[in-house]
C-alpha positions as CSV (number, residue, x, y, z in Angstrom):
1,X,15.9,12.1,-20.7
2,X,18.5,10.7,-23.1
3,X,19.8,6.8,-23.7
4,X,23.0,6.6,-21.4
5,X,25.5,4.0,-21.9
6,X,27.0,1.6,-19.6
7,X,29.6,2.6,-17.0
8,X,30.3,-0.1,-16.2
9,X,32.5,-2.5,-18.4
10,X,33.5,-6.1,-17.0
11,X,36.4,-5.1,-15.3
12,X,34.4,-2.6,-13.3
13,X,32.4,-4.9,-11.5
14,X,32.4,-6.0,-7.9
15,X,35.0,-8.7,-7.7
16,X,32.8,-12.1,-7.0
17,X,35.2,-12.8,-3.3
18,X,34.9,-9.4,-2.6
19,X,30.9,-9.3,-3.3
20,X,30.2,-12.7,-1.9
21,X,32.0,-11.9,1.7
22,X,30.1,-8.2,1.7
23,X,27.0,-10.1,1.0
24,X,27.0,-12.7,3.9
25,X,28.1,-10.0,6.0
26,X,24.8,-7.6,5.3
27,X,22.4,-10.6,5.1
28,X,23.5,-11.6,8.6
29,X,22.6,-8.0,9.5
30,X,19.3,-8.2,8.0
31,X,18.5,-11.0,9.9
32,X,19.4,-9.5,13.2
33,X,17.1,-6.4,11.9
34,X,14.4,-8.5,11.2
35,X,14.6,-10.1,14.9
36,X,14.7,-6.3,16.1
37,X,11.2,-6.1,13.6
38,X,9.9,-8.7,15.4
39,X,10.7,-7.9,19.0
40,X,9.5,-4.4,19.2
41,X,6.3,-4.5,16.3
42,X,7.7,-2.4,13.5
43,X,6.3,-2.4,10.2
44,X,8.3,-2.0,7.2
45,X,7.6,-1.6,3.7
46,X,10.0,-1.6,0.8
47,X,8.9,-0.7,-2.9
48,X,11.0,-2.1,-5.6
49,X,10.7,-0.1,-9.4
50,X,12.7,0.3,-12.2
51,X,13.4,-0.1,-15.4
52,X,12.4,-3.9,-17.1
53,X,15.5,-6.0,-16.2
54,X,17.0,-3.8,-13.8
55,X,18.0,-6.4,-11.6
56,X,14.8,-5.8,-8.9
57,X,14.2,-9.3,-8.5
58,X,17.8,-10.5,-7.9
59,X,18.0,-7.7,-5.0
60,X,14.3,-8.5,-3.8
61,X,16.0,-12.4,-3.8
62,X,19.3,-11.8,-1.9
63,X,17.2,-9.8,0.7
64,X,14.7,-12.5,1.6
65,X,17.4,-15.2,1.5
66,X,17.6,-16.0,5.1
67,X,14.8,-14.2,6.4
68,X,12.1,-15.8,8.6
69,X,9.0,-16.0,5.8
70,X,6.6,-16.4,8.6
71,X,7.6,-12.5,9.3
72,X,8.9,-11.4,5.5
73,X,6.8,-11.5,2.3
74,X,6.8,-10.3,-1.0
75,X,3.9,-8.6,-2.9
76,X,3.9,-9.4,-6.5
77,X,0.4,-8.9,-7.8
78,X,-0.8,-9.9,-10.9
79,X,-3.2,-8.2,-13.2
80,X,-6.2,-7.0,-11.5
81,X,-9.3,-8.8,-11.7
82,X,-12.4,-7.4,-13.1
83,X,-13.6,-6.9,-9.1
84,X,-10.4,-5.2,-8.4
85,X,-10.8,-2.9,-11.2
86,X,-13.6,-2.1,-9.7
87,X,-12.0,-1.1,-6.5
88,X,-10.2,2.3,-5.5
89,X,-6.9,1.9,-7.4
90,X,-5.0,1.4,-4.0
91,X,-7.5,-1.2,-2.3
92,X,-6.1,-4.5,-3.1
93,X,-2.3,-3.3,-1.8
94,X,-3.4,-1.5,1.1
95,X,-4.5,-5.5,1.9
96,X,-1.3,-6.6,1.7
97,X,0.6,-4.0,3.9
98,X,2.7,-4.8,6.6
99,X,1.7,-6.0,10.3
100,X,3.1,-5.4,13.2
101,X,6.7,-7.3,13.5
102,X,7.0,-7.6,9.8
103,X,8.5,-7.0,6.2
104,X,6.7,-6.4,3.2
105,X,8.9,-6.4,-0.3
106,X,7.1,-5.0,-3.1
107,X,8.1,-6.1,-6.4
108,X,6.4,-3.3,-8.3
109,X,3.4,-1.5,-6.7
110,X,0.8,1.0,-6.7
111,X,3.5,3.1,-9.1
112,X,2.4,0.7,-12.0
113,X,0.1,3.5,-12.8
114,X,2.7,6.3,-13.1
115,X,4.5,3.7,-15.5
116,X,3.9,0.6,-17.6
117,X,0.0,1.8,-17.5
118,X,1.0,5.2,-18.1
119,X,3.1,4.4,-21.1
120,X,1.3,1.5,-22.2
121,X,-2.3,3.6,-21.8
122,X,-3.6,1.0,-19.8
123,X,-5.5,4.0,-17.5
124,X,-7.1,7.5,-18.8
125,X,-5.2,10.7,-18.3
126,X,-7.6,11.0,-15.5
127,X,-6.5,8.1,-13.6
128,X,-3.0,8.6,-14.2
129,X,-3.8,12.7,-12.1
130,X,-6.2,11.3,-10.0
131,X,-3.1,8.6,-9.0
132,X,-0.1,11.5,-8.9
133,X,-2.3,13.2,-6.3
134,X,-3.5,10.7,-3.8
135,X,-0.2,8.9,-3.6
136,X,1.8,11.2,-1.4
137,X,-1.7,11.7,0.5
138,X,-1.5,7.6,0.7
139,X,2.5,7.7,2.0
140,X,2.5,10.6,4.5
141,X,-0.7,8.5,6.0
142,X,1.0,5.2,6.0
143,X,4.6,7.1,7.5
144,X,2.1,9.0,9.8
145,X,0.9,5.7,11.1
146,X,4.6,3.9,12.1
147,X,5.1,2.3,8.8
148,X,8.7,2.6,7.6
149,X,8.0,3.3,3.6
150,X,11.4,2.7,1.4
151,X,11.3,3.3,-2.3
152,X,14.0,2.2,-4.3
153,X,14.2,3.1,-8.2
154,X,16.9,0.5,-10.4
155,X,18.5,2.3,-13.2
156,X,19.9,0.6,-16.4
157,X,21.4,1.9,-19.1
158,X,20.2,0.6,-22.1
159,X,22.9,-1.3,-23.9
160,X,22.9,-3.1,-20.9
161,X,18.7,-4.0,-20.4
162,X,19.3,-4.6,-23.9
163,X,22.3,-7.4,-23.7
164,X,20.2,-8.8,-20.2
165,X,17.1,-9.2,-22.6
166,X,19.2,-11.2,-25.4
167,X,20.9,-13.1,-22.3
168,X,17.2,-14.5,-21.7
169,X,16.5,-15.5,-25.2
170,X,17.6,-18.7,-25.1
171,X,18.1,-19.3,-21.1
172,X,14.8,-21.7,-20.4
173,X,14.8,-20.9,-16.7
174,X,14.9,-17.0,-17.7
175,X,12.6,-17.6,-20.9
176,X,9.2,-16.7,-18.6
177,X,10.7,-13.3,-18.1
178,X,10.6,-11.9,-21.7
179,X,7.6,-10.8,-22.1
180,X,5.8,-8.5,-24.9
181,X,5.4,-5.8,-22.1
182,X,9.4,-6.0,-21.6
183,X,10.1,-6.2,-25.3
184,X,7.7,-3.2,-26.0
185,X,9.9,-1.1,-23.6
186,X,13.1,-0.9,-25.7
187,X,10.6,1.1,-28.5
188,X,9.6,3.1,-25.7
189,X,12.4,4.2,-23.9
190,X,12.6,8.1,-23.7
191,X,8.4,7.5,-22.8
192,X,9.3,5.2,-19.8
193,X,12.1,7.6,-19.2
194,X,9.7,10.8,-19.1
195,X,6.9,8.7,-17.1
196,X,9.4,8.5,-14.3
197,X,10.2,11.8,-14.5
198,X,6.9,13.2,-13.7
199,X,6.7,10.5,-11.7
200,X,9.3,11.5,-9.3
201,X,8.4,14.7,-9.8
202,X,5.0,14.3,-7.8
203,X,6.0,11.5,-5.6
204,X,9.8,12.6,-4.2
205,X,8.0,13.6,-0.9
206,X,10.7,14.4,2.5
207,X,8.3,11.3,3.7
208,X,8.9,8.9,1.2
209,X,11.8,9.4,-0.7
210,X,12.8,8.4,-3.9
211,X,16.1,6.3,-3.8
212,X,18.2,5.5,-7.1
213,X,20.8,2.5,-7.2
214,X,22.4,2.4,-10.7
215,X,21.7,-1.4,-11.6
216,X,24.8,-1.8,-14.5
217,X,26.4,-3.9,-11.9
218,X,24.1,-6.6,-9.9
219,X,26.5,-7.2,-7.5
220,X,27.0,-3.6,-6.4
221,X,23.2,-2.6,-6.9
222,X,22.5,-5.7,-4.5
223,X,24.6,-4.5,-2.0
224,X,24.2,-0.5,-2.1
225,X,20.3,-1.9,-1.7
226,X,20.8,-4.3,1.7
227,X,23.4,-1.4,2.7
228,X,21.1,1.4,1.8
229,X,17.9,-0.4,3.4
230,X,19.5,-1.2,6.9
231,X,21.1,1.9,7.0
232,X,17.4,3.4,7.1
233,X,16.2,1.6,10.4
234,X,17.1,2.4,13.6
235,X,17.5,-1.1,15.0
236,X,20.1,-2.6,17.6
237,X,21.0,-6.5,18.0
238,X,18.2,-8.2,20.0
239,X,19.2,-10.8,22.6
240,X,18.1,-14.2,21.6
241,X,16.4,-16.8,24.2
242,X,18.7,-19.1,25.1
243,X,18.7,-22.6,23.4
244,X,20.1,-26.2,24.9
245,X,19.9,-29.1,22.5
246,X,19.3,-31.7,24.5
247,X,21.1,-35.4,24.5
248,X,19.4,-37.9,22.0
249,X,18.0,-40.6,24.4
250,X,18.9,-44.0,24.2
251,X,16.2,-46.3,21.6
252,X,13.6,-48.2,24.1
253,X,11.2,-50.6,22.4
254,X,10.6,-48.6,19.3
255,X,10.9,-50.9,15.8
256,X,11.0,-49.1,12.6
257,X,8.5,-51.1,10.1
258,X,10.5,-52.5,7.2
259,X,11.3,-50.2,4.5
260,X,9.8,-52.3,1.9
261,X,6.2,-51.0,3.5
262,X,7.1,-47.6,2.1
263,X,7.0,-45.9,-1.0
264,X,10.3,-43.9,-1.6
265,X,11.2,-41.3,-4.5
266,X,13.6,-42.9,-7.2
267,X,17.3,-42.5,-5.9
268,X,18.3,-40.5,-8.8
269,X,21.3,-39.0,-7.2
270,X,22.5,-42.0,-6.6
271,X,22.8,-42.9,-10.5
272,X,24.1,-39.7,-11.2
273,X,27.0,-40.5,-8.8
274,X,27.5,-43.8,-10.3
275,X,27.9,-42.0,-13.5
276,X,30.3,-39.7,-12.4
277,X,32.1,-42.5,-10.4
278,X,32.6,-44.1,-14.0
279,X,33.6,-41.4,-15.8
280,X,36.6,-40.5,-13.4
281,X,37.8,-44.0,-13.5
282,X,37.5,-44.5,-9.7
């Protein structure tokens, strides 16, 4: 597979009104899905891959947003340990799979082995076949047993990875995501790009389906992924229990101890405002 270029220039993004209105609008359908999830027991798992700063965890963000975390998690594992190496390769995430009532987000998964390790040779040759065999074995057995199984694949061209890699040079919250692994990936683009061919090649399976969302643009990869991923359930609004706040009653004998008998965090939003307060002229 060849370098592509970007197809999409500035003015061919999703307008920010325009992205921000579709946005609330799917989010408040995920979180009517998610009540569906937990009324009837359905178990859903999403798997999130792609290229290094395809914009997974931005999507993976805007999904959990509003969700309820006591029924929504997401599954980024480290390294394995020297126990888990140990393990069969597919132990310490068939741990973390979905219960009944709940969503599981993936942020990179079992495929790890069919990429970075693949590319990087972080596994043997036989690892890497043992790995393209078992995993539709694995998915058809997790589909057979009620889980929903989504996987979504981020493509980015790679002018584009390359200007989001630059963009987190000098960005200290960002800095943490530029790592040698990421860095080692521009040298080894057409081997990343062949890994996922044979990749897909093994693992498209009627069961489990690939699904690609072209990641140039965050805004529209965001929302082709919330529109994509509810578009896959077959859930219907769930009525919720009815709920009365009640009056606040009138204060009996109750005294608040004096304020002084408390230690408090230093107001320092209330300098800031002073600042600003002086710098208007107000």
């Amino acid at each position: 597979m060849s370098k592509k270029s970007s197809t999409h220039g500035p003015g061919k993004r999703v307008p920010k009104k325009v992205y921000e209105a579709e946005l609330t609008r799917l989010q408040i359908e995920l979180v009517e899905m998610q009540q569906w999830v937990i009324a009837t027991g359905a178990r859903v798992l999403v798997i999130f891959e792609g290229r290094d700063a395809a914009g997974k965890g931005g999507a993976i963000k805007r999904v959990m947003q509003y969700l309820n975390p006591r029924h929504a998690r997401v599954v980024a594992l480290p390294q394995p340990t020297e126990r888990e190496k140990g393990q069969w390769y597919f132990q310490r995430y068939v741990e973390r799979l979905p219960t009944a009532g709940e969503i599981v987000l993936m942020d990179r998964s079992w495929y790890n082995r069919a990429g970075v390790e693949r590319v990087m040779g972080y596994s043997t040759d036989e690892e890497y076949r043992r790995f393209l065999h078992q995993v539709p074995v694995v998915e058809r057995m997790l589909v057979e047993d009620g889980i929903t199984v989504l996987k979504y694949w981020y493509s980015v061209s790679d002018d584009v990875q390359q200007a989001r890699f630059a963009s987190r040079l000098n960005d200290p919250m960002r800095r943490w995501k530029l790592s040698p692994t990421d860095l080692e990936s521009i040298l080894r683009w057409e081997d990343y790009s062949r890994a996922k061919d044979a990749m897909f090649a093994a693992t498209d399976i009627p069961e489990a389906p690939w699904w690609t969302i072209e990641s140039d643009d965050k805004r529209a990869s965001r929302l082709n992924t919330i529109s994509h991923l509810l578009s896959q359930l077959d859930y219907h609004r769930t009525e919720l229990d009815e709920v009365v706040i009640p009056d606040r009653p009138e204060a009996t004998d109750y005294e608040r101890p004096p304020r002084e008998q408390h230690q408090y965090v230093p107001d320092v939003a209330r300098e800031l405002r002073k600042s600003a307060k002086k710098r208007s002229g107000a």
